[in-house]
C-alpha positions in Angstrom: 154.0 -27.3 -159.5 151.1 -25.3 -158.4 149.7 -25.1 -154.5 146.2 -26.3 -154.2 144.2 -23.2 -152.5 141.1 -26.0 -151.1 143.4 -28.7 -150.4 147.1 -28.0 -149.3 149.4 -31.2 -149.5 151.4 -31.9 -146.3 154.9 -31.4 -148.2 153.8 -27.6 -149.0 152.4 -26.8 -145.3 155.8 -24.5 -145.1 156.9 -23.3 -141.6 157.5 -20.2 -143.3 154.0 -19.3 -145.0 153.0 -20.5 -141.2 155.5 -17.8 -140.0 154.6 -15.4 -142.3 150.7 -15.1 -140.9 151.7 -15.2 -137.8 153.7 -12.1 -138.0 150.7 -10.2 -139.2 148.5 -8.4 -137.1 144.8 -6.9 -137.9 144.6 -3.6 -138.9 141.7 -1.2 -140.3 142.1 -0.6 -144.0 142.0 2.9 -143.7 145.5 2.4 -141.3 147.0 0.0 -143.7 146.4 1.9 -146.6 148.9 4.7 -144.9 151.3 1.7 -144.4 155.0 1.5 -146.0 154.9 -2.2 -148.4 157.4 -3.1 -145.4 155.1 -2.4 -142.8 152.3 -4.6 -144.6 154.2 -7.6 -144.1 153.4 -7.7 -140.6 149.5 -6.5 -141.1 146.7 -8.0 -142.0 143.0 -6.0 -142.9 139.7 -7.1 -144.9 138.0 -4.4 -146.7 135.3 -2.9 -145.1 135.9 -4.4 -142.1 136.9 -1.9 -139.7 136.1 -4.1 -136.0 140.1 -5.3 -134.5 137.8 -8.2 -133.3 136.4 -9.1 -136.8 139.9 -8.6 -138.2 141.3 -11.0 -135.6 138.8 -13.9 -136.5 139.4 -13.6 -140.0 142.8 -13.6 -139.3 143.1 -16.9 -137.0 140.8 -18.5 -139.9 143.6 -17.9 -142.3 146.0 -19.4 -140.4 143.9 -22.5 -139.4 143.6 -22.6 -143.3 147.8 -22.3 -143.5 148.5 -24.6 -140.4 145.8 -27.4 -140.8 145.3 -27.4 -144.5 141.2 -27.2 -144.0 139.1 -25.9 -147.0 137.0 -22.9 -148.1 133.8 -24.5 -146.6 135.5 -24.8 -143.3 136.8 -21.1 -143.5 132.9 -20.1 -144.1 132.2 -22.5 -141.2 134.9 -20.3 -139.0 134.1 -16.8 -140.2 131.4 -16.1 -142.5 128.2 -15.1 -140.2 131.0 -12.4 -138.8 132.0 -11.1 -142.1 128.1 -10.6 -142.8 127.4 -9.1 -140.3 130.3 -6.2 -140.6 129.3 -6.2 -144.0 125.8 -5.5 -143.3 124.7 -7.9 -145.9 126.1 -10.6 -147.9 128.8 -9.5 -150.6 128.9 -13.0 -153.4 132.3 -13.9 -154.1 134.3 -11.5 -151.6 134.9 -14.5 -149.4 136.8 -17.1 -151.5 138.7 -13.7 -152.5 139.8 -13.4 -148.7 140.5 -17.4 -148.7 142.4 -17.6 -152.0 144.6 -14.4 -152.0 145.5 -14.3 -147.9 146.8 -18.4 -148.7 148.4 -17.9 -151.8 149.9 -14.8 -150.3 151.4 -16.6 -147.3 152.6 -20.1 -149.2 153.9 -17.2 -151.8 156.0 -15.3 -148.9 157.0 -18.9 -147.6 157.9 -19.9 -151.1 159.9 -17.1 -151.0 161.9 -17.7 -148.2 162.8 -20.9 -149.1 164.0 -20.1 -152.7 166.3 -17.3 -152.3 168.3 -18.9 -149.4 172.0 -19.3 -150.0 172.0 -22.9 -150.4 168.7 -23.2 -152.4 169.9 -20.8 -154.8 173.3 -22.9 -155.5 171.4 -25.5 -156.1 168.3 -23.7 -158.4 169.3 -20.5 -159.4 166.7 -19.8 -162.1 163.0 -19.4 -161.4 160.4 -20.3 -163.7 156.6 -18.1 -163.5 153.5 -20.9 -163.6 150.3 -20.3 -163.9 147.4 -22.3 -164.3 146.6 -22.4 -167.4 142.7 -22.9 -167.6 139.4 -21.0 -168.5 139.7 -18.4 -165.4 143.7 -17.4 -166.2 143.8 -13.3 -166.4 145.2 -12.4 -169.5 148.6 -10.7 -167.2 149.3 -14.0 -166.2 149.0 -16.1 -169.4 151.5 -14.2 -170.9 154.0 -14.1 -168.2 153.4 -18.2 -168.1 157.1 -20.1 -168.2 159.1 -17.1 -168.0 162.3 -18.0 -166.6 164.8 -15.8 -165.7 167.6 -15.6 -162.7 166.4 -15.9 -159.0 168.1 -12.2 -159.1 166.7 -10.5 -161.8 165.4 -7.6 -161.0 161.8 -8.7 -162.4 161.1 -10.8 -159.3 161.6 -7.4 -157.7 157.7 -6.7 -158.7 156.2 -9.8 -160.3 156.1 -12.1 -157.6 152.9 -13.7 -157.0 150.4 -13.1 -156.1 150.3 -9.9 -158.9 146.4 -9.9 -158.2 143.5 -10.9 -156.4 142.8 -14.6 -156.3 146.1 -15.2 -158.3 146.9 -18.7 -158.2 150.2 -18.5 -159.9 153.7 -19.8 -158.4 157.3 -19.3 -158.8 158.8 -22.8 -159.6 162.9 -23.0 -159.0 164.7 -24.4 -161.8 168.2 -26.3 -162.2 170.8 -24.8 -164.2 170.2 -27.8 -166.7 166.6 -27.1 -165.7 166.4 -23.9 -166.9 169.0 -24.6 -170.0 166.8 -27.0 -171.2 163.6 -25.3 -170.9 165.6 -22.0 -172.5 166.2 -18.6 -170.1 164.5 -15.4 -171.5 166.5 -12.1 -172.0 163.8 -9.7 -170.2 160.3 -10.5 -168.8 156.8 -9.8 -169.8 156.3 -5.8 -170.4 153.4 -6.8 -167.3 152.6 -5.1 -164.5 151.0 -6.4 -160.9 147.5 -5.0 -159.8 148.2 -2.3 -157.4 149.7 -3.7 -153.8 150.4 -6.8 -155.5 153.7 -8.0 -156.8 156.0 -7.1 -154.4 159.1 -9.6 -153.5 159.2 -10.3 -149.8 162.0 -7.9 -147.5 162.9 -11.6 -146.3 165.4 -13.1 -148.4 166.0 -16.4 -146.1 169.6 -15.4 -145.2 169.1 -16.9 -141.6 166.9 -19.9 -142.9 167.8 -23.2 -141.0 167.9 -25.5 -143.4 165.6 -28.5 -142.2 165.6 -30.7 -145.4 162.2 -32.0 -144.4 160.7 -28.3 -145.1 161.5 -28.7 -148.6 159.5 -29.6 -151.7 160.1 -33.5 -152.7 161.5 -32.4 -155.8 164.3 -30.1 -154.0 165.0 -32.7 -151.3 167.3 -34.9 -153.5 169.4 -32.0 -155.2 169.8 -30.1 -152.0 171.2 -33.0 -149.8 174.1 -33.7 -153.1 174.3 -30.1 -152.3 175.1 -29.7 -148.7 177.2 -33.6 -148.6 179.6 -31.9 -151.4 
């Protein structure tokens, strides 16, 4: 199942990718650079933006995007005479970067969240890689395409999407007849992430109160047998 990036259903609008901009705060690039990968969960930067006010725009854009759903044309609408002029000119294609890779990030660290909870994990404890499979897929993420492996493998560790910019790949949770039938893989993809991508979330959804109307349609079902039994 892949996230739209332009139009996000209502069953993916996740309270956690919601949480997980709204922990973030703007910083320069130069300061997150410095930055531990813990400490860049809770930022948020633009290159060569270095105005806290421009940051914060951007930022509140994204998370209208997360929250409400709205499109790349609206997130132009919100934020793109700003970017300009910071940029001191118009830079083609950086701004659907911004859009696509800050959402996919979020829904990816809400995604997150949700899969590797206790319960969700009885219930699906393989996870499955999915791209989308189409003229723009990098060649990285073609091959890793229907890897499944254990939720704790250690290859989640560093290939959770997104692995690059405008990545639109997703981790899908599998079944244990899921995953038998579709066939588990011994090792993954000798791949690596761009640099600063990949990285699984600190979060692991220990604490995560388990609101079955969070959940993806397709988890809903096996995760109420699950916590009736």
């Amino acid at each position: 199942m892949h996230v739209p990036v332009n139009a996000i259903d209502s069953s993916e609008r996740f309270d956690a990718a919601i949480e997980a901009i709204e922990k973030r705060s703007p910083v320069p690039r130069e300061e997150w650079e410095a930055m531990t990968a813990l400490e860049r969960e809770a930022a948020f930067t633009v290159a060569h933006v270095t105005e806290a006010e421009v940051l914060q725009q951007v930022l509140d854009a994204v998370e209208s995007a997360v929250r409400n759903g709205t499109d790349l044309e609206q997130f132009k609408d919100d934020i793109y005479a700003q970017l300009v002029e910071s940029w001191g000119g118009e830079i083609p294609g950086r701004l659907s970067t911004i859009f696509r890779t800050n959402l996919m990030t979020a829904y990816g660290e809400g995604r997150h969240s949700i899969m590797s909870s206790p319960t969700v994990k009885q219930a699906r404890p393989f996870w499955r890689y999915d791209a989308t499979m189409d003229d723009r897929i990098d060649d990285e993420c073609e091959e890793l395409d229907q890897t499944v492996l254990p939720v704790d493998d250690p290859f989640w560790a560093s290939h959770t999407p997104p692995l690059h910019y405008n990545c639109r790949c997703v981790i899908v949770p599998l079944s244990q007849e899921e995953a038998d039938e579709e066939g588990v893989d011994d090792e993954g993809p000798d791949v690596e992430a761009d640099e600063d991508f990949g990285a699984a979330p600190s979060a692991q959804g220990e604490n995560w109160d388990f609101d079955l109307s969070r959940f993806d349609p397709e988890l809903r079902e096996e995760l109420e047998a699950v916590l009736e039994e």
